[in-house]
C-alpha positions as CSV (number, residue, x, y, z in Angstrom):
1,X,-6.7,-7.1,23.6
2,X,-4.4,-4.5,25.4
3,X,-1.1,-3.5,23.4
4,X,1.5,-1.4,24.7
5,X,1.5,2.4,23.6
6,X,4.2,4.8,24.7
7,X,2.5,7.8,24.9
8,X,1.4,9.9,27.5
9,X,-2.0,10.2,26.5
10,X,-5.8,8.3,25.8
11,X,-6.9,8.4,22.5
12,X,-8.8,6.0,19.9
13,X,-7.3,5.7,16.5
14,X,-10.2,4.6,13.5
15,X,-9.0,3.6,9.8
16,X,-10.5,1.7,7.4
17,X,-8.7,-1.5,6.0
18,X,-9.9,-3.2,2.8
19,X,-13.7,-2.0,3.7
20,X,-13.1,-3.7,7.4
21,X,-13.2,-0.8,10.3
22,X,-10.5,-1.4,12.8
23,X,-10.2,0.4,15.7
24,X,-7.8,0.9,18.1
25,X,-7.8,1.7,21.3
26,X,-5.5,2.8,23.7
27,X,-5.2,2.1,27.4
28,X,-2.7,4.3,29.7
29,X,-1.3,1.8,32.6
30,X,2.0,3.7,34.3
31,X,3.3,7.4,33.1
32,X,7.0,6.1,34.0
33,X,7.4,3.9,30.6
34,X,5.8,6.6,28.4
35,X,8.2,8.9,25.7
36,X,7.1,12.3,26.1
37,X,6.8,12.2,22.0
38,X,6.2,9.9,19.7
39,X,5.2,8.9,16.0
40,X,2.5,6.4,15.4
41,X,1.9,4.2,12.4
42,X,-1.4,1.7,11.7
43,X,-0.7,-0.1,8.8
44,X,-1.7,-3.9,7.9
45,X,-0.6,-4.1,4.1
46,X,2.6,-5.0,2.6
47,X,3.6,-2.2,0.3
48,X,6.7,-0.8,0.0
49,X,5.7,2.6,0.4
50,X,5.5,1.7,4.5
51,X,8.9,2.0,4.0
52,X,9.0,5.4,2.4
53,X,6.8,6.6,4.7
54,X,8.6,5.3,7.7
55,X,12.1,6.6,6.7
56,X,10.7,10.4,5.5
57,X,9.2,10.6,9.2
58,X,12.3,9.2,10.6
59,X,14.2,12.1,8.7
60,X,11.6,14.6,10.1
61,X,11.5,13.7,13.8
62,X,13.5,15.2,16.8
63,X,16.4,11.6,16.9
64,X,14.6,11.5,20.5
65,X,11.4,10.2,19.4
66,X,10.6,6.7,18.7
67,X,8.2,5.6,16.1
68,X,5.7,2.3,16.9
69,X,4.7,1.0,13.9
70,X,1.0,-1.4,14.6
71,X,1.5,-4.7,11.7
72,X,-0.1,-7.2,11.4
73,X,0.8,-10.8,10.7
74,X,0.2,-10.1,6.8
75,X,2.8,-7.2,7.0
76,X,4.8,-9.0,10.3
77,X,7.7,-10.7,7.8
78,X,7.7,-8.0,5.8
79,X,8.8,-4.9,8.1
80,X,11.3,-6.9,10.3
81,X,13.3,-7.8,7.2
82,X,12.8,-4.4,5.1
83,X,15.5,-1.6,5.6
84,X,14.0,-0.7,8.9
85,X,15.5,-3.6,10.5
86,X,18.6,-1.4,11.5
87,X,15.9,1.4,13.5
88,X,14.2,-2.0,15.0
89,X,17.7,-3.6,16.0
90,X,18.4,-0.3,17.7
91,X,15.0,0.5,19.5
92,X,14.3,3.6,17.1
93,X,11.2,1.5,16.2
94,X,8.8,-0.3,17.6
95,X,6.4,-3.0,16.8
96,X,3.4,-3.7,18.2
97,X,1.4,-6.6,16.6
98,X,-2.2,-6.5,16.1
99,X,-4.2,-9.6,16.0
């Protein structure tokens, strides 16, 4: 399954996940949607130290860089209605579900 990155660049992204590897890959399609920079999270649990985490690199970012956060379903609910629903509603973040 193809998901949207905006970045300029191919890479492949590996974490382990509750002893199940997940990989990610990343497919480049047209340089004319990309950011120059941006911050990338993979995260699939509910915790609310996504939240922290989000927020401290928010703080620490140029304000021109987006963040893409990849959820998934588990996590899905979660994010949308957390305290980063203001940075979603305004495009600061996105989300890209993984299936």
């Amino acid at each position: 399954m193809l998901h949207t990155f905006l970045y300029r660049q191919k890479f492949q992204v590996s974490q382990q996940f509750n002893s199940i590897n997940t990989t990610l890959s990343i497919k480049i399609t047209s340089t004319s949607t990309f950011y120059s920079n941006i911050a990338v999270l993979v995260d699939f649990r509910t915790a609310d130290r996504i939240l922290t985490i989000v927020h401290n690199v928010n703080r620490h970012i140029p304000s021109s860089w987006p963040i893409q956060i990849f959820h998934g379903k588990e996590n899905q609910y979660f994010i949308k209605n957390s305290t980063l629903a203001p940075l979603i509603a305004s495009g600061k973040i996105f989300l890209t579900l993984m299936e």
